[in-house]
N, C-alpha and C positions, 0 to 999 in steps of 0.2 A: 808449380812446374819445376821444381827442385830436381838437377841432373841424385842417382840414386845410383849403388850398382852391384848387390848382389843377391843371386836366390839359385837353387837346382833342381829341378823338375824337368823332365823330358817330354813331351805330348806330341802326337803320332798322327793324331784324325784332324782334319779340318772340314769344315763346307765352306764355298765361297766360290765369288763369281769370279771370272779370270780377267788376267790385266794383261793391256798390251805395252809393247814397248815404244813409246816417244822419246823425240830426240829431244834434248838439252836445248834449249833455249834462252837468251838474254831477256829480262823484262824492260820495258819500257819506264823510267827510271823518273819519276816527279822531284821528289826530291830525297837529300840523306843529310842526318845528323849525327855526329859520333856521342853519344850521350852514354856510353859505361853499359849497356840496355844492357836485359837479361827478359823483361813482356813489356807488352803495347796494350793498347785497348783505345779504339772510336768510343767518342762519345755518342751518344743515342741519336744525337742531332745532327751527325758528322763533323760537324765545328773545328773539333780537338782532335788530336791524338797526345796521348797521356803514355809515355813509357815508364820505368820501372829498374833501378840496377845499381849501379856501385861506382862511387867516388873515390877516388884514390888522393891522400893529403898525406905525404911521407911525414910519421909511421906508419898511419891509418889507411884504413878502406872501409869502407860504412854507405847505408845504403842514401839513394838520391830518389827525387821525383821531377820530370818532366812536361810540362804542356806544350804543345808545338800547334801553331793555326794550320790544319788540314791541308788547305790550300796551295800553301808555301813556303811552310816550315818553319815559321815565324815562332822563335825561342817565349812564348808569354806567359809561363812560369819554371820556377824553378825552387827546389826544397830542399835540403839535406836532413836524413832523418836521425834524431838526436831522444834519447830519454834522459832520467833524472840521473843513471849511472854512468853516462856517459855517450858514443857511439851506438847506430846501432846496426846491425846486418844489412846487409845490401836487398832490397827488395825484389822478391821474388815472384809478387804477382801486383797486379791490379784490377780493379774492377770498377766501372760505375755506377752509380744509382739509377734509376729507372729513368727520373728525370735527368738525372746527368748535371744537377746541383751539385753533387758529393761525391771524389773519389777516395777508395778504401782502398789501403796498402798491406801488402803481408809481407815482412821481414824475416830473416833466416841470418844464416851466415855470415860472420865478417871477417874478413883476410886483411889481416896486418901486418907490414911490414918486419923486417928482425928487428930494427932498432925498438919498437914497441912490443912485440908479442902479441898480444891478444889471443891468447888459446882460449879461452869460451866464445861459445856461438852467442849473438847477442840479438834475440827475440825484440818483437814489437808488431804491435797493429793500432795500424793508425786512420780519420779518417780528414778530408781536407776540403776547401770548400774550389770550386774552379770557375774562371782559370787560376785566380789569383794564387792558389795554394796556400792558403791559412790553416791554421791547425784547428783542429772541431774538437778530437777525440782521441787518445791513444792510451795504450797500455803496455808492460814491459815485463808483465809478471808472467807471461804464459812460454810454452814452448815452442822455438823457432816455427814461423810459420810458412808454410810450400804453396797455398793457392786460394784464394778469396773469389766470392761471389755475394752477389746482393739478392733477397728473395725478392718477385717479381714486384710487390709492392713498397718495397724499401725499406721496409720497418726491420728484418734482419739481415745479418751476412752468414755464412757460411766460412770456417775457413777448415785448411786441414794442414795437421801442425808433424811436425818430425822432431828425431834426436831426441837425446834422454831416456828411449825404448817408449817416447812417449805414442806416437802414431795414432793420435786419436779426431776425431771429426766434431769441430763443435759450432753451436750457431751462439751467436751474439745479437745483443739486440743492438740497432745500426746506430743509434743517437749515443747511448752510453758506454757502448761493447761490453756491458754485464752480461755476462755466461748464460743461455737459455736450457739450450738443450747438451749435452757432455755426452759424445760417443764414443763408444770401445774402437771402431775404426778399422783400423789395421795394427798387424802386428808390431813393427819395431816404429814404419814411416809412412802418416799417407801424404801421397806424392801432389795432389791435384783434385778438384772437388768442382763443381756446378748444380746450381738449381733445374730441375726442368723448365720450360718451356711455359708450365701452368703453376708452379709454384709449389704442386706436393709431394715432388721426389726431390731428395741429394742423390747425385752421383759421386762416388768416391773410389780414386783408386791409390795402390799400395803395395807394401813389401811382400804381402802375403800372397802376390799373382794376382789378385780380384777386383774387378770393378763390382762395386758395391751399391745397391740404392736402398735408401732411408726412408722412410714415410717421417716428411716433412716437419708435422707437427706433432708425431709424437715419439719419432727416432726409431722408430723401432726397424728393423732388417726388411725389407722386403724381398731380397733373392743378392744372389750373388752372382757372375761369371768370372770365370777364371782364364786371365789372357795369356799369361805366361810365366815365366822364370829369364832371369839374367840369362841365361846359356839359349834358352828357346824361347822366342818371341818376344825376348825382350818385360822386363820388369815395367809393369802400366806405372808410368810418368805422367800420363795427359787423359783428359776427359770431357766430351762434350756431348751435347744434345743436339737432335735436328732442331730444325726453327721449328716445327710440327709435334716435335716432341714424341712421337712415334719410335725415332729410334734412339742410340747412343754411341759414341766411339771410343774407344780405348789404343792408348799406343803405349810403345814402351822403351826399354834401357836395357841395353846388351846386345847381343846375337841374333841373327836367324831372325832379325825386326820385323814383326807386322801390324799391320794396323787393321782394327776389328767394327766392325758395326754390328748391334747386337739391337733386338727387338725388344721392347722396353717390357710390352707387355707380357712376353712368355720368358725371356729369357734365349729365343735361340738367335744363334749367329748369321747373321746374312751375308757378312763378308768376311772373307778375312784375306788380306791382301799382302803384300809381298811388298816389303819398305824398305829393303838393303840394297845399297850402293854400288855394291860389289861385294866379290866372294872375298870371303873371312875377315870380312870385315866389323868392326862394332861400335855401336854409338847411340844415339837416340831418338828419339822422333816424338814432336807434339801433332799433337791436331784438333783440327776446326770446319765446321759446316758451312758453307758458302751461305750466307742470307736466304736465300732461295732453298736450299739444301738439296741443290743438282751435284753440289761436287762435294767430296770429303776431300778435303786440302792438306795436306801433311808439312811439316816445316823440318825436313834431314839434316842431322850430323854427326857424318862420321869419318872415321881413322879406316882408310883404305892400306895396308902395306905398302911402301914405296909410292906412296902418293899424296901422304900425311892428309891431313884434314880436306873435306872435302861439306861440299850445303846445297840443297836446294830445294825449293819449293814445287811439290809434286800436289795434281790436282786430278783425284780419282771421281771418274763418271759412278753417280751411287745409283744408276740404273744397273748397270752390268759389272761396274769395278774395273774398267780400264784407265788406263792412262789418258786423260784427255789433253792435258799440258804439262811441261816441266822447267819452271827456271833453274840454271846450275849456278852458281857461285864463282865468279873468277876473278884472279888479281893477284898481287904479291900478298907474302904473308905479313901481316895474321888478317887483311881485308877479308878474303875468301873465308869461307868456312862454316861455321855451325849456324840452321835457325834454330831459335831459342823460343820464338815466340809466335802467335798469327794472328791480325786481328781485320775486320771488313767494317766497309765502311756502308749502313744504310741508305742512305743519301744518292749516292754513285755507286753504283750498280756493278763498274769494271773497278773503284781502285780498293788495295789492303794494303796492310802494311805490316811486316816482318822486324826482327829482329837479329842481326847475324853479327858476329866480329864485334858485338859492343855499339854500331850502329842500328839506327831507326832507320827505315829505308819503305819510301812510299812509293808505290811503283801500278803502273794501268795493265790490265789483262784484255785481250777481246773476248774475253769467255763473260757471258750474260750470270753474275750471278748474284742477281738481287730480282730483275721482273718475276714477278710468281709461274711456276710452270706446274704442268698438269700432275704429271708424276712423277717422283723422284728417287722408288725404290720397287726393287724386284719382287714381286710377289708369289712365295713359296708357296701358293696352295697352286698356281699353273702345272706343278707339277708334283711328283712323290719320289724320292730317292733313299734305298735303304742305306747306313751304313756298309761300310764295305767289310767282309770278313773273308779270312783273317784278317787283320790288321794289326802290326806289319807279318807282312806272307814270306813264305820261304820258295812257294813254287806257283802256286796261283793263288787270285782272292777274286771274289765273288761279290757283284750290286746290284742289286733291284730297282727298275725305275717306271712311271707308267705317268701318262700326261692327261690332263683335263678336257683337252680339245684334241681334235684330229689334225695335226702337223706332221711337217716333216721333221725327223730329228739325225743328227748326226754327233755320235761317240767316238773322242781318240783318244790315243795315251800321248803324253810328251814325258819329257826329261828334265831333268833341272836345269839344263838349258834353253829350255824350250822349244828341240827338235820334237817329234811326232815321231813317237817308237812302235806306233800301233792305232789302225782304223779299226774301232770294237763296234763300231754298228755304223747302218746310212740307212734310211727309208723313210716309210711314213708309219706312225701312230695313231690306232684309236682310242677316244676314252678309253680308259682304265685297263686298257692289253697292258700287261705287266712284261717288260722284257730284261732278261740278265745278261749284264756283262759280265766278259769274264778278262781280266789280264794276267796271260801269261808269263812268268817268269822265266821261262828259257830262252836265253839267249843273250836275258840284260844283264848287266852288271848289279852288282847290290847300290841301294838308295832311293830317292825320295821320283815319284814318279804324279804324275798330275793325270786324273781321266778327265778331263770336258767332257759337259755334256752341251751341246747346243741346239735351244727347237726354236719356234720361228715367238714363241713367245717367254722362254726363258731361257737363263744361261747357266749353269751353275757348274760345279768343279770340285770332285773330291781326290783331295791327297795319300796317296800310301805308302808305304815305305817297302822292300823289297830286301831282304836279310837272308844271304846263301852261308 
């Protein structure tokens, strides 16, 4: 989950259900630790929380490991991670074993002071035994690593490594971290990686825009999507799986931030959601699936103009993709500011915990997200919606849509504000009457314009852009 930050590609079309606006909220606050963090991770048992990040020892900075008792914060271990040559990168991710015996650390980066230098990045993956944090396993010969995962039986990890043009995706086998399988990956850096749910997909994403899935055991490509670019939608940073394994998400680094939920089995997009803070602003976003996988959780940071750093923990309903809650970050600087990290805890239903400012920070929700619920994603066949063409339009464009059942439906246009520029349809529908909308462009301004669509059993929302 390595911060990344450049790519340029433009992209025009989205689908996606539409999100509403919630107000900023304080979380209810268990406890905080300032620990360097940069990730977290529960343990399976909820017991633990294990962070992840960077120790400063003027000249040095070199990465650290964390166990705190879930409950109350209680400091019961602690590691600084050290190889043969010396220092080694601040850790960048963590993960546990299935049992929750063994945590595995990914290394990257180290920031040293002037008086020492350190201009090489200084790699390591290591694995530890908990709480105590003894050392099991490590290595220092590979290229800095950005995000580890354990396969669902333990016996490998996954990690995905950056710098040196290295960008490649490789499994380890968990006891010895001898090299299993070596993937091409991504182009220069992949950012962030996860097993599925069942053990036979990697997810991988990267500098080359793509969230990426692997057939497990024998590497090879299974499809790709493409989320975005630094300038649009942000370079994919983060990557998870529902608990179900059905879908996956992607977020990213730069601009125009959004966050995606993509259907594992075809490839298409079922949401793609709107994760910017404010206008012109840029920065990054991880994310994660509530236990239950009723919410897509997002962890924000970014650089608003004139209002410097800003964080908060947003929590998208993955029925329809609205805003269901939003914690915001507040305090003097440098408290407030970026999450880094998300992790839930099994156990307890309402608490996770974040990582913002270098603190761990465990905090309760009223939002239910661990009891198992019935359904927890929108299902594309209630309905049919063409592409819109042109896309982008200069005077009007043109969509097809027709529904499964007899409901009533209602079509508007809004604006990138969210005003309502245009009521394009109101009625009822029958099976498979196919009806067009059409949006006018006389009269708007040029730019990015949103149609809703909404029936009494789906919601979805296609983006266009508007070029006089």
């Amino acid at each position: 989950m390595r911060p990344s930050w450049m790519s340029c590609v433009f992209v025009f079309f989205h689908l996606t259900a539409t999100t509403l606006n919630a107000q900023p909220v304080q979380p209810t606050v268990v406890w905080v630790r300032p620990a360097g963090a940069y990730s977290v991770a529960f343990s399976p048992d909820g017991r633990y929380v294990v962070s992840g990040g960077l120790q400063t020892r003027n000249p040095f900075s070199f990465g650290r490991v964390d166990v705190w008792a879930a409950g109350d914060g209680a400091q019961l271990g602690h590691a600084e991670t050290h190889g043969p040559t010396g220092v080694i990168g601040y850790t960048d991710d963590v993960a546990f074993s299935p049992d929750g015996t063994t945590l595995a650390t990914a290394n990257g980066t180290a920031y040293c002071g002037p008086e020492g230098g350190c201009s090489a990045d200084r790699p390591g993956l290591f694995t530890w035994t908990v709480p105590q944090l003894v050392p099991l396993a490590g290595r220092t010969d590979l290229s800095p690593a950005s995000g580890i995962d354990y396969s669902r039986d333990g016996s490998r990890l996954a990690v995905s490594y950056y710098y040196d043009n290295d960008g490649r995706v490789r499994t380890h086998d968990a006891s010895t971290l001898a090299t299993v399988l070596d993937l091409p990956g991504h182009t220069y850096s992949a950012n962030d990686i996860a097993y599925s749910p069942d053990g036979n997909l990697i997810a991988s994403v990267g500098d080359d825009g793509n969230l990426s899935l692997w057939n497990a055991q024998s590497g090879t490509l299974v499809r790709s999507m493409f989320h975005g670019t630094y300038l649009e939608g942000g370079e994919p940073i983060s990557v998870a799986f529902s608990p179900d394994g059905q879908f996956v998400a992607s977020s990213g680094d730069g601009y125009e931030l959004r966050a995606k939920v993509w259907r594992v089995s075809n490839g298409t997009l079922i949401h793609d959601l709107d994760a910017t803070l404010g206008p012109n602003s840029y920065g990054r976003v991880v994310v994660a699936f509530s236990p239950n996988g009723a919410y897509l959780v997002g962890g924000l940071q970014q650089y608003v103009p004139g209002d410097e750093w800003r964080g908060s923990v947003r929590f998208w309903n993955t029925v329809d993709g609205s805003i269901a809650l939003e914690y915001a970050e507040t305090g003097p600087p440098p408290y407030y500011g970026g999450v880094t990290s998300l992790a839930f805890s099994s156990s307890q239903n309402n608490l996770f915990a974040y990582t913002v400012a270098g603190a761990v920070k465990v905090v309760t929700t009223p939002l239910n997200m661990a009891s198992p619920i019935a359904s927890v994603v929108p299902n594309e066949m209630e309905y049919r919606l063409s592409p819109a063409y042109p896309n982008p339009f200069s005077s009007r464009t043109l969509m097809k849509f027709s529904v499964a059942k007899t409901q009533r439906v209602e079509a508007d246009a809004f604006d990138a504000q969210g005003r309502r520029v245009a009521a394009l349809f109101k009625g009822s529908l029958s099976p498979g009457a196919e009806h067009t909308l059409a949006v006018d462009g006389a009269g708007l301004p040029s730019g990015r314009y949103h149609v809703r669509i909404r029936g009494e059993y789906f919601l979805a929302r296609r983006e266009v852009t508007l070029i006089k």
